[in-house]
N, C-alpha and C positions, 0 to 999 in steps of 0.2 A: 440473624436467624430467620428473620420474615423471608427476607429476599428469596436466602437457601430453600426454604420451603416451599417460596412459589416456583423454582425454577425445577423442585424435585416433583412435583405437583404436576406440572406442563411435562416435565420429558416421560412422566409417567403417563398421560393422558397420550404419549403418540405410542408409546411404546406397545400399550395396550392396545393400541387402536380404537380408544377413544375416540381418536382426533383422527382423521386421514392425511394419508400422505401420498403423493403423487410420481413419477418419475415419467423422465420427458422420454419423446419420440426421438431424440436423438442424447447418444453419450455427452455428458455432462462431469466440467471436474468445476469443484470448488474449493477455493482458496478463502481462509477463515481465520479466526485466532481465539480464544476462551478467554482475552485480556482487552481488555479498554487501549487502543488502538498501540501504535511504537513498535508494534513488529514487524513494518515492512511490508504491507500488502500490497500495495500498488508498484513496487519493484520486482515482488515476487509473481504476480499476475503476467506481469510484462517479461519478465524471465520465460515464465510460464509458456507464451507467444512465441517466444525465440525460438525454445527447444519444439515446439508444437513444427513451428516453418520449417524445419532440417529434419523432423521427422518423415520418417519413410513411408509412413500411412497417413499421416494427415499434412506433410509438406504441402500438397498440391489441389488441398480440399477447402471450400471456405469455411472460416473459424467465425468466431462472432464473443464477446463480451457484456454481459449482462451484470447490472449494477443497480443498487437500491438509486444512488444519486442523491449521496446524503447532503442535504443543507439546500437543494435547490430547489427551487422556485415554480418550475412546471412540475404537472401533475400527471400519472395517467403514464402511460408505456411508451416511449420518444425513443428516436433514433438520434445520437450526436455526430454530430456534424465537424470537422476539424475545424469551424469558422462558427461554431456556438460559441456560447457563452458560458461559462463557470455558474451563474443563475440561473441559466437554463438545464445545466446536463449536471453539473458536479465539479468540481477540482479536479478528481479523478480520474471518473471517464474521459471527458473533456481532454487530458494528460494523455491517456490509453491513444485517444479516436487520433490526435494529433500525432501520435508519432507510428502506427500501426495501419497505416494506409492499406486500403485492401480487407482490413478486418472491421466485422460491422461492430459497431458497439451502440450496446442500449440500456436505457434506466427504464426502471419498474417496479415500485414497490411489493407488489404482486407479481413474486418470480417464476409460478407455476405459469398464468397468464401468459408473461414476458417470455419463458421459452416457446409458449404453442405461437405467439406470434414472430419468432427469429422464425419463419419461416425458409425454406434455402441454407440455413446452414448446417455444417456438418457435424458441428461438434460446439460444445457452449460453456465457456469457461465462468464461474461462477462467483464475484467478486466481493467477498465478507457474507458471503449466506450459509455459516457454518451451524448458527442459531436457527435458520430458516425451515424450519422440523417439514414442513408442508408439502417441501421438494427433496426428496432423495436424490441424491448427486451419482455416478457412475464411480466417480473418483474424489475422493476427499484427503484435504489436504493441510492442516494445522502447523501453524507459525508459532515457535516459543523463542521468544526473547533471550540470546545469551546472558544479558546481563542482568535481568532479571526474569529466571524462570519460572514453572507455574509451582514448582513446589518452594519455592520461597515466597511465597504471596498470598493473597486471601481478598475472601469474596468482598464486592461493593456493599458498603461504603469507605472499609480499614483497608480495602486492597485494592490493587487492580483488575483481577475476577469480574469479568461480566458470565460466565459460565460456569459449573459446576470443575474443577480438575478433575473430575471422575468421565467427564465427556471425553477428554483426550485417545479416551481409551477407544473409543469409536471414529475416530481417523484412520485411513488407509496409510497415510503418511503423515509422518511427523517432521517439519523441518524446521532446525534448529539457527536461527538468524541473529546477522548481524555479530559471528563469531570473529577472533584474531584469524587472518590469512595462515599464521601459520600452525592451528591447532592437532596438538599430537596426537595420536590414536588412543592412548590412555586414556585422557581427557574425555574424548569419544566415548570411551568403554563406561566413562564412569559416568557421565551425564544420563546412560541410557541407563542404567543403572537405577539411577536417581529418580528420573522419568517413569521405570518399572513398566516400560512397554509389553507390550505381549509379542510373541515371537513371531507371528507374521505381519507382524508392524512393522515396513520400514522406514529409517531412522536415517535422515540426509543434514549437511549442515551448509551453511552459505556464509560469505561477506559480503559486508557492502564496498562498492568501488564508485567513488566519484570521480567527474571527467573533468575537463577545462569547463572553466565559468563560459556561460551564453547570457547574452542581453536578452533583458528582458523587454526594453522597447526598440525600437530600429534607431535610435538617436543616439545610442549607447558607444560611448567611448572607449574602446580595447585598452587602451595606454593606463585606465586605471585600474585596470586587475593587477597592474603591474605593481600598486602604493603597498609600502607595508603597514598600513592599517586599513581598519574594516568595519564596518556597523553592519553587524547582523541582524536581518529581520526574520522572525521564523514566525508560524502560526500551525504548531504537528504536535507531538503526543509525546517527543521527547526530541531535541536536538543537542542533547549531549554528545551521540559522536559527531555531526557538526560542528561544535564547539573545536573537537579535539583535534579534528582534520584542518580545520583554518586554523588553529593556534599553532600548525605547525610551519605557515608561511606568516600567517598576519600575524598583527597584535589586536585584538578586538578591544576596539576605543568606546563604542557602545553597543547595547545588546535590547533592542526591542522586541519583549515574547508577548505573544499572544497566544488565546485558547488554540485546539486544533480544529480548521476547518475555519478559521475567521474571518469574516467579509468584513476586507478593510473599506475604511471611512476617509473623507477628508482630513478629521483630523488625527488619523494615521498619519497620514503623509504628511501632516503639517509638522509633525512629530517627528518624522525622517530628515525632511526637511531642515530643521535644525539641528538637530545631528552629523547631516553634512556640513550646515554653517560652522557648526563646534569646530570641524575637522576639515576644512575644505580640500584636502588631497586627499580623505579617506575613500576608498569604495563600501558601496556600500551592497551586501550579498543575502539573496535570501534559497528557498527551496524552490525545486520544480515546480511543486504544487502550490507553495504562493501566490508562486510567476503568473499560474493562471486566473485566480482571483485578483493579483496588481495590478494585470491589465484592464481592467473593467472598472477602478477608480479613472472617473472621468475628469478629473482637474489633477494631473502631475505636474511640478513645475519643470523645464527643462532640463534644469542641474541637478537632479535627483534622475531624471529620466537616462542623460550622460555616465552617472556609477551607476545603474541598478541592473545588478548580473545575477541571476541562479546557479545553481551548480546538479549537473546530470548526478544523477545517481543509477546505480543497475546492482541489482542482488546475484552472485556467481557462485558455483559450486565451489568448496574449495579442494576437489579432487576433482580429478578426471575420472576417476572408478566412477563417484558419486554422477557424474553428468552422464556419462554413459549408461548407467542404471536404470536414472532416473526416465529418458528418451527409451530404454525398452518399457518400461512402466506404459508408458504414452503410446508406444506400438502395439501394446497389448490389449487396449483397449477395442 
């Protein structure tokens, strides 16, 4: 009840204009969620990218990605670099700068700041600032979790609710993540239903698609993504469809979870490390966004260095209607 109050408290103080709010010199889309993370951001941001490059009005424009830069360690409005660090930039960004060459990306706590200094770009993709009342987005854009949606659920501390479900309502778009590939239009019909969107709300859905395992150190041996067992390491907000997706080649022999966003330790690894002694043909697999914090534990031992693979992930429409929609959404702007 406290929490709810403070949270009706603040959206009331912008609404009214209490509080001021700002919009940038350039169109701006933000990607967000109203749940304590497991929806997919960082897949859907990069999605996001995809369709942005093939776009007919921003294909040939510079983009740019802006990020609070949670968990890290510099301070103050930084540009990430594909050769930073996960302490420096984030997991995420860090994730983003690395495989989006050509697109600047920057952390900022202070997102209104952080876009008047993306100076040069032409458009600013906005990475979990859906709470961020401060900066008015051009385009907004809210993640619900197939498998647990926001009408099943309930505010922090009994639920997963970091935001009121009544905010939903103030998305331009709502996209429904992490669905079965082959969801039928009923489904559809009834989800929105449930949802109770307003009728210029549009309503997209996606899956997730992983690709072949990538080493995560250059010492990494191919021949053991080949074992059928596996020690999964994860540190995210939910990896149960992980789980489900390697239970369909591996057998998972051990499963080390940590919180999300975790900066492994030594004796992580020392922890890994025996996990492979347990299993020594096993591989052993974590997330993309591990990968980027594993590297930055400075004492791995070889033999762990040899199994330790991530596996790509990308968020996909599951129509072509829905992709094509979405890219005039984005030309519209």
């Amino acid at each position: 009840m406290i929490y709810g109050l403070w949270l009706r408290l603040r959206h009331l103080a912008y609404n009214k204009g209490w509080k001021k709010s700002f919009k940038a010199d350039v169109p701006t889309i933000c990607v967000g969620n109203i749940t304590v993370g497991g929806t997919g951001k960082t897949p859907h941001v990069e999605m996001l990218l995809r369709q942005l490059r093939v776009s007919d009005r921003w294909g040939f424009k510079p983009l740019a990605v802006l990020s609070r830069g949670y968990k890290r360690k510099s301070r103050g409005f930084q540009i990430v670099q594909p050769d930073s660090s996960a302490s420096f930039a984030g997991d995420e960004p860090l994730q983003i700068a690395r495989k989006f060459h050509g697109v600047t990306v920057a952390v900022d706590k202070n997102r209104v700041e952080g876009c008047r200094k993306l100076e040069g770009a032409d458009l600013i993709v906005l990475d979990d600032a859906f709470q961020y009342r401060r900066l008015n987005p051009s385009l907004s854009i809210v993640l619900v979790d197939y498998n647990r949606p926001v009408y099943e659920d309930r505010l922090l501390p009994y639920g997963r609710l970091r935001d009121l479900p009544s905010r939903l309502y103030k998305a331009d778009i709502v996209i429904v993540t992490k669905c079965p590939p082959e969801l039928d239009s009923w489904t559809r019909q009834e989800m929105r239903r449930k949802l109770n969107l307003k009728p210029e709300q549009r309503l997209f859905f996606t899956s997730i698609k992983y690709a072949s395992p990538e080493p995560v150190f250059p010492e990494a041996d191919p021949r053991y993504t080949y074992s059928s067992k596996v020690v999964l390491v994860s540190g995210i907000a939910n990896n149960a469809p992980l789980r489900s997706y390697l239970s369909d080649t591996y057998k998972i022999v051990k499963r080390l979870d940590y919180p999300d966003h975790h900066r492994f330790t030594r004796g992580d690894v020392r922890a890994m490390a025996a996990a492979v002694k347990e299993t020594p043909t096993a591989c052993v697999m974590t997330t993309e966004k591990d990968a980027q914090r594993l590297r930055e534990v400075k004492v791995v031992p070889d033999a762990l260095k040899q199994r330790l693979f991530y596996l790509p992930i990308e968020a996909a429409f599951i129509s072509e209607e829905d992709e094509k929609a979405f890219v005039e959404i984005l030309d519209s702007l």
